[in-house]
C-alpha positions in Angstrom: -130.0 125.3 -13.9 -127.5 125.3 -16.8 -129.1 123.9 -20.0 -127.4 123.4 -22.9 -129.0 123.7 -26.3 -127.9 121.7 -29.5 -129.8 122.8 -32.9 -129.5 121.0 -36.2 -131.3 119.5 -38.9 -130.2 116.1 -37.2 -130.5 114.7 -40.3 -130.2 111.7 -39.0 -128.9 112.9 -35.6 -124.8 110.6 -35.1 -122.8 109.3 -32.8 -120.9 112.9 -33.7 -123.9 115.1 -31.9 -124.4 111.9 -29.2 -120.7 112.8 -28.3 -120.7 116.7 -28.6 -123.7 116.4 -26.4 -121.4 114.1 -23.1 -118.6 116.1 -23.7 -119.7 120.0 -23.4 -121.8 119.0 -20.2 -118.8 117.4 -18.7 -117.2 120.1 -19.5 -118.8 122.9 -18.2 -121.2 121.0 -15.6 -124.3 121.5 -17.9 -127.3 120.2 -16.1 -129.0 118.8 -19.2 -128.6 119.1 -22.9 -131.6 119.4 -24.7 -131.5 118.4 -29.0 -133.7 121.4 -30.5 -134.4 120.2 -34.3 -134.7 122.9 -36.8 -138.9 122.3 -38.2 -137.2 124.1 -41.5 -133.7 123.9 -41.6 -133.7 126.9 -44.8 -130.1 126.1 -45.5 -130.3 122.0 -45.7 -132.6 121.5 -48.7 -134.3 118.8 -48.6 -134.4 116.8 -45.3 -136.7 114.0 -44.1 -140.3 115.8 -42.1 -140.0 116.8 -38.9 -142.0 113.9 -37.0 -139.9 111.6 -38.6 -136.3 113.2 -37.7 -137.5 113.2 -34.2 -138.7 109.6 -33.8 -135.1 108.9 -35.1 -133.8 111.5 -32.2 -136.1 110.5 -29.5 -134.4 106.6 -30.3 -131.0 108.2 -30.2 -130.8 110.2 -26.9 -133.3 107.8 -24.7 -133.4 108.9 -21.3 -129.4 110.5 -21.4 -130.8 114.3 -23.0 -134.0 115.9 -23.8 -135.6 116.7 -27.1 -136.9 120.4 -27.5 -139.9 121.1 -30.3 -139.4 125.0 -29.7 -138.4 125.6 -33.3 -140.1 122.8 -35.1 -141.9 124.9 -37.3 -142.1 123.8 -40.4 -143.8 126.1 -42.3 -141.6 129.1 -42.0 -137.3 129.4 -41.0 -136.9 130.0 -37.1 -133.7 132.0 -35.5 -131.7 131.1 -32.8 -131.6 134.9 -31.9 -135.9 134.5 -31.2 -135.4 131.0 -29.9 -132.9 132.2 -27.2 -134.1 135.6 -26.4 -137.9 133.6 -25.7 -135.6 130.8 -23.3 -134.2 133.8 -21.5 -137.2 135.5 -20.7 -139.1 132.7 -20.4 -137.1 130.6 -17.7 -135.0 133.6 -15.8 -133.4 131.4 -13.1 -131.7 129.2 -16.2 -128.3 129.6 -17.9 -128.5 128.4 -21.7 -125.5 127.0 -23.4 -125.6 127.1 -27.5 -123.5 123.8 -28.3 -122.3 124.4 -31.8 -118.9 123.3 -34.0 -115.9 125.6 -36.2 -117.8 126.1 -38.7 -120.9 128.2 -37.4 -118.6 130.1 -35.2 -116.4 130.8 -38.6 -120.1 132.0 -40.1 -121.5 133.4 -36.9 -121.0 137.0 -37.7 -123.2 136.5 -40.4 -126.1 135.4 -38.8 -129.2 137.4 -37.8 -128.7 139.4 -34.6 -125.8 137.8 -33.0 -125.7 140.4 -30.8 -129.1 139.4 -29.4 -128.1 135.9 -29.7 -125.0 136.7 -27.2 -127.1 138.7 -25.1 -129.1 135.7 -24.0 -126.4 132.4 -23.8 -122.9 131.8 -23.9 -121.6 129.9 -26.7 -119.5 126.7 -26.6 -117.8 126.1 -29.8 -116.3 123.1 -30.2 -113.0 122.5 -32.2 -112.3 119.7 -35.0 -108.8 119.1 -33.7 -105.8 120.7 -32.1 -105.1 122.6 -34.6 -108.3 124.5 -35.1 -107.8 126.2 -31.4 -105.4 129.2 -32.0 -107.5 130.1 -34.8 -110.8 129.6 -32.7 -109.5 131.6 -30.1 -109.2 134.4 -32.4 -112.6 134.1 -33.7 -114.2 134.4 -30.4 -112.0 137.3 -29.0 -113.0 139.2 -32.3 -116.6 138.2 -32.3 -117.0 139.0 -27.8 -115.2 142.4 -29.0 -118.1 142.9 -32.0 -121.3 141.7 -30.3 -120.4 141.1 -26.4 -121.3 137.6 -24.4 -118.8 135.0 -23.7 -117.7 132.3 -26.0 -116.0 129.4 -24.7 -114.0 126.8 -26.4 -114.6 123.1 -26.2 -111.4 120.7 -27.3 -113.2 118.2 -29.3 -111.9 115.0 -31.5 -112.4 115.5 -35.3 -115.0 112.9 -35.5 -115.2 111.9 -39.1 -119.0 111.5 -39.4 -121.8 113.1 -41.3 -125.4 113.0 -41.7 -124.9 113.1 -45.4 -122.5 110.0 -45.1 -124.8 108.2 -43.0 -127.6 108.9 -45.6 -125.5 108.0 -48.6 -124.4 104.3 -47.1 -128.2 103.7 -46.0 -129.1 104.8 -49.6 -126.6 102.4 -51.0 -127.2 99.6 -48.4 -124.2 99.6 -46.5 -123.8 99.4 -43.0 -123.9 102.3 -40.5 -122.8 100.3 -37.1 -120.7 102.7 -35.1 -122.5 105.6 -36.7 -125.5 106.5 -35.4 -126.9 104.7 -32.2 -128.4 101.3 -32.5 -131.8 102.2 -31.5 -131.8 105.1 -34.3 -130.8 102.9 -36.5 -134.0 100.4 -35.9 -136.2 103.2 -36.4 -134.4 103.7 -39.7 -134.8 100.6 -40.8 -138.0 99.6 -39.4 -139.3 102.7 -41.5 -137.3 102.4 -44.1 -136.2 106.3 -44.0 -133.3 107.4 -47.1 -133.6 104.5 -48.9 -132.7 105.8 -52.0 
């Protein structure tokens, strides 16, 4: 089976992810995408608990993609270089799929162990535009050269949406149709999650 894995602090999760998620397994024939939630996403500061991030995420995907609690750990930062080298041993008939945009591929050489991280999933990087590509490109060849593994890259729409601007109009009580999904939104409001 080839799974494809999506991490983030999905903080609220967006139409954005919803979108990344239909297009790479189009793309490349994933069997499923699962949405893996970082328990302590170190480099977010501060982001809404865990339980509550996935209630919101669970809303969002329904039945179309899975939600994975492998690294929801809150007490201590997890590593994609762990998380994939446990899937890999774990479930040897599967082919894993790290889903991730420009900018961690731009940063990817300074994460831990990428080499281990390539050892055990291809990557599918997805671009913000057309432009982006060439320059993509060379980041992967330079990177498959470094640490080995195969990077692909996804064409992908610059989708102009953020958690933080989804936060910041719920905060100021604008509205966030078009955004996120309509059932995340319910929870959101039914909860009454970044309300200033």
């Amino acid at each position: 089976m080839k799974i494809g894995i999506l991490g983030g602090s999905f903080n609220p999760v967006h139409n954005g992810h919803i979108i990344l998620a239909r297009r790479a397994k189009e793309s490349f024939g994933l069997d499923k995408v699962m949405f893996m939630p970082a328990g302590n996403p170190y480099l977010k500061g501060e982001v809404l608990p865990l339980n509550d991030r996935v209630k919101i995420l669970k809303a969002a995907v329904g039945d179309e993609f899975e939600v994975s609690l492998l690294e929801a750990d809150e007490t201590k930062p997890t590593y994609s270089c762990d998380t994939f080298e446990y899937l890999n041993k774990t479930y040897q008939n599967d082919s894993f799929y790290f889903i991730f945009g420009y900018d961690c591929l731009e940063n990817f050489r300074n994460w831990r162990s990428p080499e281990r991280i390539l050892a055990n999933c291809e990557i599918i990087a997805a671009s913000r535009g057309g432009s982006e590509i060439r320059k993509m490109k060379e980041i992967a060849d330079d990177l498959q050269q470094r640490f080995g593994g195969s990077i692909h890259i996804l064409e992908f729409e610059d989708i102009d949406i953020s958690s933080t601007c989804v936060r910041n109009k719920i905060a100021n009580g604008d509205d966030i149709g078009g955004l996120i999904p309509d059932e995340a939104a319910e929870v959101i409001y039914k909860n009454g999650y970044y309300k200033g």
